[in-house]
Each structure stands twice: as structure tokens, then as C-alpha cells.
C-alpha positions in Angstrom: 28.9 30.3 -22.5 28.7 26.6 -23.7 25.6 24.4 -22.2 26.9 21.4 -19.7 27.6 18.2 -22.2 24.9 16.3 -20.4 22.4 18.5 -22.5 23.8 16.6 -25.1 22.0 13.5 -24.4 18.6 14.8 -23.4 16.3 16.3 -25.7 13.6 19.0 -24.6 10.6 17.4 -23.4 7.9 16.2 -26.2 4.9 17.9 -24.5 6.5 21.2 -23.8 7.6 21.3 -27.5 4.5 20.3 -28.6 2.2 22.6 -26.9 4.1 25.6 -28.2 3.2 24.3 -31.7 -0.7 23.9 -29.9 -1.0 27.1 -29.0 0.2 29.2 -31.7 -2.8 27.4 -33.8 -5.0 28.5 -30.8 -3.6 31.9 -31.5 -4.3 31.8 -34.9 -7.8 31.2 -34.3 -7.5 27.1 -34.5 -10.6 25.8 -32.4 -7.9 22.9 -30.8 -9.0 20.6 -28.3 -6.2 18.9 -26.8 -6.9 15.4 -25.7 -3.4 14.4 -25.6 -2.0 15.5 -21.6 -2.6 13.7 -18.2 -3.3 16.9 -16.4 -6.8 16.4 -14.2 -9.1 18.9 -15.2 -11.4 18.2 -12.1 -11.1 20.1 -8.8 -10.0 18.5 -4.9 -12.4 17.4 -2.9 -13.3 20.3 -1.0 -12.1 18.8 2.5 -8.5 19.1 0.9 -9.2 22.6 -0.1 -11.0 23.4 3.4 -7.6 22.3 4.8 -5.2 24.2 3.3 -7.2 27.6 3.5 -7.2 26.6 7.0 -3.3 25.8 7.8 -3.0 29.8 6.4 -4.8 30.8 9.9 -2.0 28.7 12.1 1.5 30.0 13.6 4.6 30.0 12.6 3.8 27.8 8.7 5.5 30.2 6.3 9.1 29.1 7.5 10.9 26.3 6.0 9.2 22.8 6.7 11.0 19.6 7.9 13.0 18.1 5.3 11.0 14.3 5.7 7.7 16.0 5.9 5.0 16.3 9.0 5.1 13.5 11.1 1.2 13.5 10.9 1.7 13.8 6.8 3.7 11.0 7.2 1.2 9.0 9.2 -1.6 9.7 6.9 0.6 7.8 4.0 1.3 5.0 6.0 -2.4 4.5 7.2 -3.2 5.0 3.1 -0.9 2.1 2.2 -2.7 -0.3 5.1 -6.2 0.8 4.6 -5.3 0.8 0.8 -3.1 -2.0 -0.2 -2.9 -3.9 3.0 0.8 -3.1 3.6 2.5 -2.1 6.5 4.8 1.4 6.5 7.1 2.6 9.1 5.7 6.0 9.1 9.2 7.3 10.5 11.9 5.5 8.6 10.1 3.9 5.6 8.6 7.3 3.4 9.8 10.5 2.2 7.3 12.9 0.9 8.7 14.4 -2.8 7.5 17.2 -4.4 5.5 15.4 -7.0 6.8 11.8 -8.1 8.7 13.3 -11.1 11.4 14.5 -8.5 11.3 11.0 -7.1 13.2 10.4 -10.6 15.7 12.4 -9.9 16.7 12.3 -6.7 16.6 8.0 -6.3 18.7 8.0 -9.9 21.0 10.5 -7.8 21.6 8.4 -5.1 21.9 5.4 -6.3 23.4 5.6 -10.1 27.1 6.4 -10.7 28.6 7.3 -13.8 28.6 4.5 -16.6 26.2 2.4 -14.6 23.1 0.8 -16.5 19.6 1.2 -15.9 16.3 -1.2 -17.3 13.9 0.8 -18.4 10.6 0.2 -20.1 9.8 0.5 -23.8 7.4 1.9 -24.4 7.8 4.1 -20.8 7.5 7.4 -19.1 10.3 9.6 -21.0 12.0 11.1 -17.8 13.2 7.5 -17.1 15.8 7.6 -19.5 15.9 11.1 -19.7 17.0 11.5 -16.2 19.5 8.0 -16.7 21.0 10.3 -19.6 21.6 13.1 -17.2 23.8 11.5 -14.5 25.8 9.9 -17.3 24.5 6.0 -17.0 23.1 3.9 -19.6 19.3 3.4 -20.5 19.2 -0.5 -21.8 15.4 -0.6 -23.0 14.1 -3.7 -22.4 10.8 -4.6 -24.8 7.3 -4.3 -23.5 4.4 -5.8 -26.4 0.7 -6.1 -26.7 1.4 -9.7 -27.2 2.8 -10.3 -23.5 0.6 -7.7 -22.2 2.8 -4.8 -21.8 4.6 -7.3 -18.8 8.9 -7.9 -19.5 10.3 -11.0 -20.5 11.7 -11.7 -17.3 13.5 -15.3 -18.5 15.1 -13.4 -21.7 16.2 -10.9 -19.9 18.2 -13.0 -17.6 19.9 -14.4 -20.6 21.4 -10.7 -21.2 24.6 -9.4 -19.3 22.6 -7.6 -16.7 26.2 -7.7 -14.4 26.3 -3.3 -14.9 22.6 -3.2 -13.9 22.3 -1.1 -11.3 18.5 0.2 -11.3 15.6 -1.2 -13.3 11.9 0.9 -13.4 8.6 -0.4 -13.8 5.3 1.0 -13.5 2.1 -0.6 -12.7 -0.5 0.5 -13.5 1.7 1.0 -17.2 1.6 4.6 -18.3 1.4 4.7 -21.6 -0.9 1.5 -22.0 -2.5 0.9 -18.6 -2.0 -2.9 -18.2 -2.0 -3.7 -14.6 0.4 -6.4 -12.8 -0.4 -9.2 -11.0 1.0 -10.2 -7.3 2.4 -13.1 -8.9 3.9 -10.9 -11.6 5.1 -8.7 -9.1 7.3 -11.3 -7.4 8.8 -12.8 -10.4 10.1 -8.9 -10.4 10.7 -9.3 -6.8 12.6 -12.3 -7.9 14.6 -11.0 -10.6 15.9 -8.1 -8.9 16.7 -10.1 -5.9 18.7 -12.4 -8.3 20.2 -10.0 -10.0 21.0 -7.2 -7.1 18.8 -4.9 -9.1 16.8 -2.2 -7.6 13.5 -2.1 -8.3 11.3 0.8 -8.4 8.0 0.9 -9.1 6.3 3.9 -10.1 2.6 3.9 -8.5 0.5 6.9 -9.2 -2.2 5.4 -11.2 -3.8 2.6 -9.0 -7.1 4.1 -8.4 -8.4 5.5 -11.7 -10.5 2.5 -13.4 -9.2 0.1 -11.8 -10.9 -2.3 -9.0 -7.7 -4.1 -7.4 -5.2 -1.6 -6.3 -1.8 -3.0 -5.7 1.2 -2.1 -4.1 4.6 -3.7 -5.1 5.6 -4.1 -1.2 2.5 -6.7 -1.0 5.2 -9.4 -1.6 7.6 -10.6 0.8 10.8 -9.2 0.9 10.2 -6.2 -1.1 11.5 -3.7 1.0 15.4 -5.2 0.6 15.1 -5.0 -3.2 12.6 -1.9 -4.0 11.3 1.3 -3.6 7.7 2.4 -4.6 6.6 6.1 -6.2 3.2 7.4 -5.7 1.4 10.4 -5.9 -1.7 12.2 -5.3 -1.5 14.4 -8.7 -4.1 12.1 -10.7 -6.0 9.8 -8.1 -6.8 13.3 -5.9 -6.5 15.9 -8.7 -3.8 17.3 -7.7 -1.5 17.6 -10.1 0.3 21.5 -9.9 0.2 20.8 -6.1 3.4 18.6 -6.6 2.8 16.0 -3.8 4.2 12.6 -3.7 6.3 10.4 -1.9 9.2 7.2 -2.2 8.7 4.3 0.1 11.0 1.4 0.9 13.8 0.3 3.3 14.9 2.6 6.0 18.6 2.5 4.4 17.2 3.6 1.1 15.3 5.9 2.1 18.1 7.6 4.1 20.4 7.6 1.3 17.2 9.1 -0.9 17.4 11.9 1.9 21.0 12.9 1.4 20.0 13.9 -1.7 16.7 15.5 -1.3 17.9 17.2 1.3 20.4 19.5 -0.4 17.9 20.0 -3.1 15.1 21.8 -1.3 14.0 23.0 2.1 10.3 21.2 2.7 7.4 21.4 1.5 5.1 24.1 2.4 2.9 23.3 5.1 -0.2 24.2 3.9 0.1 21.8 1.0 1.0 18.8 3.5 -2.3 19.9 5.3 -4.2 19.4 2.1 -2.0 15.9 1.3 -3.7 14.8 4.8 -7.1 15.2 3.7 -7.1 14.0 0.5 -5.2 11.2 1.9 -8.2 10.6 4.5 -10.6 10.7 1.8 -13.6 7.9 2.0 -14.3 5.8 -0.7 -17.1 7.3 -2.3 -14.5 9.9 -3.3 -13.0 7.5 -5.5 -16.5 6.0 -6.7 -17.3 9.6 -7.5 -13.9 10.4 -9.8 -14.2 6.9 -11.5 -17.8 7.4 -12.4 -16.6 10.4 -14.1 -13.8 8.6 -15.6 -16.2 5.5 -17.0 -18.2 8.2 -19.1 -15.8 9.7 -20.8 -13.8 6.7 -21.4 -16.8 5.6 -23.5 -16.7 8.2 -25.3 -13.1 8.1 -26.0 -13.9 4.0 -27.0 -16.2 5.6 -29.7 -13.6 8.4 -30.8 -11.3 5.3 -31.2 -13.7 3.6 -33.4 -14.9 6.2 -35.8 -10.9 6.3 -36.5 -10.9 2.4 -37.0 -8.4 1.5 -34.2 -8.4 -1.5 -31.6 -8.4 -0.9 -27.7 -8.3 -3.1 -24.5 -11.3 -2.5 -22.7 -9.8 -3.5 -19.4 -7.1 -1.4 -19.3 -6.6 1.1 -16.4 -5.4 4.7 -15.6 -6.0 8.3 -17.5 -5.7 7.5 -20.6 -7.0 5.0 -23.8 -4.2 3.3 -25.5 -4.9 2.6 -29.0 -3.6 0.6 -32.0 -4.1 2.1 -35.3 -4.9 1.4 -38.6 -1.9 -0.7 -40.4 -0.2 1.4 -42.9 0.1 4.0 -41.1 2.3 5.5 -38.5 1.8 7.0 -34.9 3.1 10.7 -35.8 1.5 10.7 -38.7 -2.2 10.1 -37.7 -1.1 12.4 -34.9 -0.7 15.3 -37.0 -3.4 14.5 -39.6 -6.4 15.0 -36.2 -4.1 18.1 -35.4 -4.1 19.7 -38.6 -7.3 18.4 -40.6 -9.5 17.9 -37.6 -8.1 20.8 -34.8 -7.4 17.5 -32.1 -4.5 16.6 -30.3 -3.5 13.3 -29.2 -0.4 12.1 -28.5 1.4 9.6 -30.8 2.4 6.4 -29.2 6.3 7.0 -30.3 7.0 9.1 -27.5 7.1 6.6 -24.7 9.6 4.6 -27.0 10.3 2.6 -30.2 7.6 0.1 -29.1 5.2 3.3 -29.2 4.6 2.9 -32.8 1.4 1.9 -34.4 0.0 3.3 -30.8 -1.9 6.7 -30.3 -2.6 7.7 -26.4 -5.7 9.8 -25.4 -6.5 11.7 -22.2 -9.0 11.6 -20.2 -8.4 14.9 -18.9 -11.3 16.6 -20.6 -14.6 17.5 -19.9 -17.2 15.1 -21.9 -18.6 17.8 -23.9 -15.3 18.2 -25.6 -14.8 14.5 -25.9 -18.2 14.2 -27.8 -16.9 17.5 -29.7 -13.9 15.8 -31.0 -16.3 12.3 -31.7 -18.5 14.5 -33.8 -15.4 15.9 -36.0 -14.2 12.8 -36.1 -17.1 11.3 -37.8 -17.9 14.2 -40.4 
């Protein structure tokens, strides 16, 4: 039976390929720490898991749950974004809880993308951006983002291109791979563009409360709504991660047409799960505090890592991860494989997020300090 051409134009995804090749050295007896994946090692808070061993004891859960989600799990997300980044959310008509942000990929490139139409998407970038683009048969048109503009589009070159078959353009701020963070101002000359343009915008929003003091929420400029959507998730701010909770926010005709989709995909998400969303979505600050206190030691750690290997970092960056530049002369892959095979550590070479990935290494801080000073000590031998 031949494959659906589509396949054609995706390839599998880098991390599942690559931790096949991982764990067959851990099976031969390879002592490999992987630094290299965005999967939170850390626990819930225990009010979120108090809540879903809880929603097991009520009637009538184990049946299929509203497609849009509780009304009250919809409420907690809207009272998030106002006690959070000071905007205001129609808890009814303006959000959709997803199943995990990733889906949120999908299921907005469904409704909104035909055939042939073009899509801006970030270079370097999360891969399921284009991958998913390549999937419903439109075009990926990469626009650049460099160290020397601080990971942040040209906005006035880019209106010199022929944007006319643009249909869809993603950002993502906090930026995963490099975690530079966006202004308000630098949000509304996005606002701007798109509006120019009749682009829609999404921004991709999961990352706003690891290391980072000034959360921000694309819909904090005026007029937003008519010209984005937002993505956010509580798999990396709530360690959450296989619970696959997230949501799409925007215009109440966007998010309907969002629905038609999601709709004939799945049948709700469990209820327990959207008990859990509620209290981790209610959780004080001091659970933040707590997390990034965690996160602030073994990003040190991963500063020194980054030195014993000679590269350059930005020590404001944000989000789960250290992006690094290496040494000249050499290339992303390569010093990639050399810590895998000479030194039993895996990070993950820049040149998967895109072109402008090269000369870049990414490291996780997913892993427990012990392992990071582990990895510092081989490192250094």
C-alpha cells in the first residue's frame, strides 16, 4: 500500500529519530545523559495532583467531555490571562482548550490554510511549523531570525517581499530555540504588519514564566484579537508536559472556525485532567518563585558547561533551555556528536530549528543538577 504523498514533504521528527540512536548506546552500556529535550523533569504542584485524584470520586466523568472544555476550566484561563498579563478573555467565546499546544498546530493550520497558500515561519523555529505547513500542502517561506537583531524579524524587509499569498505567519515569544523575549512595542509593529498585510498572526506562548520577570501576552496591544491568535500551555510553566493541556485564544470567529476542526478530531478532554488544569492554573506565585529558583541553579551550571566547551551565551535569555554559539570552525552537528560519542552527552545541535541554527547548540534544562554538574565534570577532564 503506497504512503499518502504528503509524507513526502515531512521528514520523521529529529528527536524521535534521535533518541532511538540514544538509547541503543544506553543499551550498550553508554552512561548517556541527555541534556538535549524540553521535557520537565519536576513533578505538579501537589494541589494539581490533589485535584485530579479527586475528580475520580465524582459522577458521571468517564463519558466524553464538552468539545470547548469546562466552563469553569474555561474561566480559570481567562482569570490567568487578567491576573497574569493584564488582558481581558471572553471565557465563552474567546478560548478553546487543545490537547497540548502542538495540536493547536494543526488544527489552526487546518482551518485557516488551503492548498498552495503560504505561511511565514521562523528560522531558526519550532519544526512542527513547517512540518505541519508541508502537510496541508501550503508553502513554508522562512523568514531570517539572527543574533545580530536579537532573534526579532525584519519587519520593513519583509514588507518589501510579495507577501500577497501569505495567509498565516508564526511567531513565538518567548523564542524557542533562543529564548529572546519581545517587547509590547515589538509586538505591535507585528500587530501592525499583519494588520497591513491581512496576515494572521499567531503567537505561540508556552514559555513566559520560566526565567523570565515580565510575562507578556500578544493580545496586550490594541486590536489584536482581529488579526491573532495566542498558544499557551501549561506543559513547561506547570510541569505538565504528558498531560497534554493547552489552549488557542483570539476572536470569537476564529475560534469558532478553530472548533469546526477540533471538533471532528476528538471528543474532550478527560475531565479529570481539566480538574488538575484548574489548579495549576490557580496556582500562587510562590509556585513560580519556587520552579524558577530551581531553574536559576541549573542554568548556572549549564553557563559553566558552555564555557568549559568555549562557547558564548546571552545571559538574559529566557525559557528551558541555554542557547549557545560555538567555537568558529566548527559546525552544530558536529560538536553535537563529538559530546555524544566522546563524552556520553546529548545536546541538541542548533540546525534543527532551521538553517539559521548553525553555529548554535541548544541545552535543556530538564535535568536534575547533579547530572548537569556530571556532564560539567566530563566536560572538563
Amino acid at each position: 500500500m503506497l504512503t499518502a504523498n504528503r509524507l513526502n514533504s515531512v521528514k520523521e521528527y529529529y528527536f524521535s529519530k534521535k533518541l532511538r540512536e540514544v538509547r541503543q548506546l544506553q543499551d550498550e552500556g553508554k552512561p548517556i545523559i541527555n541534556i538535549g529535550i524540553g521535557s520537565p523533569d519536576l513533578p505538579p504542584s501537589q494541589h494539581v495532583i490533589e485535584a485530579i485524584q479527586q475528580s475520580l470520586t465524582h459522577d458521571s466523568i468517564h463519558g466524553y467531555q464538552n468539545y470547548q472544555g469546562l466552563p469553569e476550566f474555561r474561566h480559570a484561563i481567562a482569570t490567568f490571562y487578567k491576573n497574569k498579563y493584564n488582558v481581558n478573555i471572553d471565557k465563552v467565546n474567546e478560548v478553546l482548550p487543545l490537547m497540548g499546544s502542538k495540536e493547536g498546530i494543526m488544527h489552526i493550520s487546518m482551518a485557516f490554510l488551503n492548498a498552495g497558500d503560504h505561511v511565514l515561519v521562523p528560522n531558526p523555529g519550532y519544526p512542527t511549523y513547517s512540518s505541519v505547513t508541508n502537510l496541508l500542502e501550503a508553502t513554508p517561506i522562512y523568514y531570517e531570525l539572527t543574533e545580530a537583531n536579537n532573534w526579532f524579524p525584519d519587519l520593513d524587509a519583509l514588507s518589501k517581499q510579495d507577501v500577497s499569498k501569505v495567509k498565516l505567519m508564526w511567531v513565538n515569544y518567548p523564542h524557542m530555540p533562543t529564548g529572546a523575549t519581545a517587547t509590547i512595542s515589538q509586538f505591535e509593529a507585528l500587530i501592525a504588519f499583519a494588520q497591513k498585510h491581512q496576515i494572521l498572526l499567531v503567537n505561540d506562548n508556552p514559555y513566559s514564566f520560566i526565567l523570565n520577570e515580565n510575562p507578556q501576552s500578544i493580545f496586550a496591544v490594541s486590536g489584536a484579537k482581529e488579526v491573532a491568535l495566542e498558544l499557551n500551555s501549561l506543559s513547561k510553566s506547570f510541569n505538565m508536559a504528558g498531560w497534554r493541556v493547552g489552549m488557542v485564544l483570539g476572536s470569537s470567529k476564529n475560534i469558532k472556525a478553530i472548533l469546526q476542526v477540533k471538533s471532528n478530531m476528538d471528543s474532550g478532554m478527560f475531565y479529570g485532567i481539566q480538574q488538575g488544569a484548574i489548579a495549576a492554573l490557580n496556582s500562587p506565585k510562590s509556585w513560580f518563585e519556587k520552579l524558577n529558583t530551581v531553574y536559576t541553579e541549573r542554568r548556572k551550571i549549564a553557563w559553566h558547561i558552555f564555557d568549559a566547551l568555549q562557547c558564548t551565551y546571552d545571559q538574559t535569555s529566557t525559557g528551558l533551555f541555554v542557547w549557545a554559539k560555538i567555537p568558529s570552525g566548527k559546525k552544530s552537528e558536529q560538536l553535537a556528536d563529538e559530546l555524544l560519542y566522546k563524552y556520553d552527552v546529548f545536546l541538541t545541535p542548533g540546525t534543527v530549528f532551521g538553517s539559521n541554527g548553525e553555529g548554535f547548540i541548544r541545552l535543556s534544562l530538564c535535568t536534575p543538577k547533579e547530572q548537569l554538574k556530571e556532564v560539567l565534570t566530563r566536560v572538563t577532564n
